[in-house]
N, C-alpha and C positions, 0 to 999 in steps of 0.2 A: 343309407341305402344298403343295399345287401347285391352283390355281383358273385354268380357262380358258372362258373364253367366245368364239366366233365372232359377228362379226359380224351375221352372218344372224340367229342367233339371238335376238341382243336387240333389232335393231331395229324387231322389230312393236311395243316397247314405249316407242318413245319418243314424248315430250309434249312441249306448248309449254306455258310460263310467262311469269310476269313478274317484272324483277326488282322491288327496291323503289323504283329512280327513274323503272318506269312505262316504262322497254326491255322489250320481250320479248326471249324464248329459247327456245330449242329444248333438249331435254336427254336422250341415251340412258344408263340405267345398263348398266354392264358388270358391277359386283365395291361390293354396298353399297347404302345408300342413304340418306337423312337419318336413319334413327335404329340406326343402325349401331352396335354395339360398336364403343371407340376402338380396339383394338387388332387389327381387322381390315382386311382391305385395302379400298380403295375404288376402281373406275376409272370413269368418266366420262366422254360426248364432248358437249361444249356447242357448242352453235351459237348464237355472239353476233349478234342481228340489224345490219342495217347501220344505220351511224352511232351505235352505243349506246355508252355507257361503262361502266366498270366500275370504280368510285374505289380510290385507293390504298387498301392492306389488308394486312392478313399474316394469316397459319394459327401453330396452334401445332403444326405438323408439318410434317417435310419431303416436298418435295411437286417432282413434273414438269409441265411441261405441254411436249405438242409440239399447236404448230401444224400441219395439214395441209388445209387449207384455206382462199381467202380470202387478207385482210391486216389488218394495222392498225400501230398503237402501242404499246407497252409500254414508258411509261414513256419514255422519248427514242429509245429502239431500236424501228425499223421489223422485224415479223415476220411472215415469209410462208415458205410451206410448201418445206422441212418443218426449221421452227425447235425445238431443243430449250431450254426455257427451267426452270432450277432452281435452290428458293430452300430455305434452311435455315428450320427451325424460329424465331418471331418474326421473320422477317426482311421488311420492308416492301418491296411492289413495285408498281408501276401509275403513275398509271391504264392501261387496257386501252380503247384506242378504236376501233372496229371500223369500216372503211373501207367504201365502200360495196357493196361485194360481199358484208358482212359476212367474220364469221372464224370458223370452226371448229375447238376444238384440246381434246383429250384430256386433260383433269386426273386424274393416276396416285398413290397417297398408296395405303404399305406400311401407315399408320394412318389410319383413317378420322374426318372432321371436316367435318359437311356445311354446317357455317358459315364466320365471315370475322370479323377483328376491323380497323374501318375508322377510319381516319383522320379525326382526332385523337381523336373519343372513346375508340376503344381502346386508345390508345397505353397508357393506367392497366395494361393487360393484358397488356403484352411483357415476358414475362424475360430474366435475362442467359444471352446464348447468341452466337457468332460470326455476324455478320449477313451474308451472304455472296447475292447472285444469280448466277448462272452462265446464257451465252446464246451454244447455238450453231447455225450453219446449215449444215446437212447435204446433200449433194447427193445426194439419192435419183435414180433411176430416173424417167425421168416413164412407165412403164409396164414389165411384165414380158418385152417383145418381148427387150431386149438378155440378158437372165437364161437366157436359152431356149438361148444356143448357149455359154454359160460352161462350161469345164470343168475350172474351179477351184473352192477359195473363199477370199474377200476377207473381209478382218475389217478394218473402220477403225477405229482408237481416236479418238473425240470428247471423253471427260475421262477421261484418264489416272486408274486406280489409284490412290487416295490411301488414306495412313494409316488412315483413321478408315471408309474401307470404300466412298468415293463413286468409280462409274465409270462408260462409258458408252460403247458401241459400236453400229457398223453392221454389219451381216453379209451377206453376199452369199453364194448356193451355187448351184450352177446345178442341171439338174435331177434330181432324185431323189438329192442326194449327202446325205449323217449327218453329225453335228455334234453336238458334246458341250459345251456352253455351260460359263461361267465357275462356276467353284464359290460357290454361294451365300453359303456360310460367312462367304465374306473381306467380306461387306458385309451389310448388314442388309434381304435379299430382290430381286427382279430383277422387273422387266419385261419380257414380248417382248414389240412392238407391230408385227404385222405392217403392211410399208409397200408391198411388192408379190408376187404369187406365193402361195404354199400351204403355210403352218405343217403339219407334220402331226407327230402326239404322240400316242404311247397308241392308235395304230388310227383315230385322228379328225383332220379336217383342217383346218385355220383359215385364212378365205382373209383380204383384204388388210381393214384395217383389227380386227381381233380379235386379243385379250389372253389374256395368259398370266400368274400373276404364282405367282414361286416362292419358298419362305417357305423359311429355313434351320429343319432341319437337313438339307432336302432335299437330293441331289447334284446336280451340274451336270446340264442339262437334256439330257435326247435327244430330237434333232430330227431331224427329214429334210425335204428339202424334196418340194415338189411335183412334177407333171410338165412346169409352166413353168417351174421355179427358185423361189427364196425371198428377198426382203429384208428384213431386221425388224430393228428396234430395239432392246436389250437397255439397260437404263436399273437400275443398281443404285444403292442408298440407304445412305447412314453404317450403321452401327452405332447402334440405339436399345435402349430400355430399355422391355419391356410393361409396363404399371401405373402407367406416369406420367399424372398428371392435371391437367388447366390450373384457372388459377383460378379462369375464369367457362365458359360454356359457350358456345364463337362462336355468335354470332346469325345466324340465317340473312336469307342475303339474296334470299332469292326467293319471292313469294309462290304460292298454289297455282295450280297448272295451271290452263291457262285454254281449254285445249282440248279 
């Protein structure tokens, strides 16, 4: 199946919360929501308020986040826009400390898990798995002016093709060129994450900020860009297995909307 949502569209629906140490957040859903089938996709864009935390944790799925707004900490690595940061299934990462601008960054999960399992108590809850975080900084465009007069396209590889299906690119087209994205197959589903310019798919147009996510046995995507050009993200996930279940059920860590 192939799930997109534009920007525009969801964000008449975003709320503020708080987490459980009394930070507020901001939070738009794209794809999901807390009580989500695990085995569908979830995408997310939080807006961490300034100076809040976010304690060490792990997901029992694999999971993206890119920064794109703001800064902070992750953990001893400073990340500011537009950072791609990815961690395997059980794999421990944080804290997350939001600088004073606060930080904004898109959590993407091919399976959906609207909780967290936080340090130390839920260490009890980590299986054996390859604990692996990956963290990279990407040089987007700081707008779609330079896209305008492109008349190529660029594809940067940021994590190489690997065995087990994990990869990760940047795509540049300039305006109105087609593009036939990576075959879903070799990994286990994909992200666009438009970063500047005009997703367009299916007669509909996704401008900067809006998600795409494409589920094998779908074929590579067709795309064209806008009449500014296009930049987007393409963020693929290992090879997983539907039907897997975790032990306990991550706890959520955000209390209800407060807005």
């Amino acid at each position: 199946m192939i799930f997109a949502k534009s920007f525009a569209t969801v964000r008449p629906d975003r709320f503020v919360g708080k987490l459980f140490n009394g930070h507020t957040y901001a939070r738009t859903d794209y794809l999901g929501d807390d009580t989500s089938h695990r085995d569908t996709p979830q995408a997310l864009l939080v807006e961490q308020s300034a100076n809040s935390v976010i304690p060490p944790h792990f997901h029992g799925i694999n999971q993206y986040q890119v920064v794109v707004k703001g800064g902070g900490m992750l953990g001893k690595h400073r990340v500011a826009p537009v950072c791609i940061h990815y961690a395997n299934a059980y794999t421990g990462y944080g804290p997350l400390n939001a600088e004073d601008e606060g930080i904004y960054y898109f959590t993407l999960r091919a399976q959906s898990e609207p909780g967290a399992f936080f340090f130390p108590e839920g260490r009890k809850f980590q299986q054996p798995n390859e604990r692996r975080n990956l963290t990279a900084d990407v040089a987007i465009l700081p707008d779609d002016s330079a896209l305008k007069s492109m008349d190529a396209i660029e594809q940067e590889v940021v994590f190489p093709l690997e065995d087990e299906g994990l990869a990760a690119w940047n795509l540049r087209m300039g305006p109105n060129m087609e593009f036939t994205g990576p075959d879903p197959a070799t990994g286990g589903g994909q992200y666009y994450v438009v970063m500047n310019g005009d997703l367009i798919h299916d007669g509909e147009t996704y401008e900067k900020w809006s998600c795409v996510f494409v589920e094998p046995p779908e074929e590579g995507l067709d795309i064209q860009a806008g009449p500014a050009g296009l930049e987007v993200l393409i963020l693929q996930y290992p090879f997983w297995e539907k039907g897997t279940t975790l032990v306990s059920d991550a706890p959520l860590y955000a209390e209800d909307r407060v807005d």
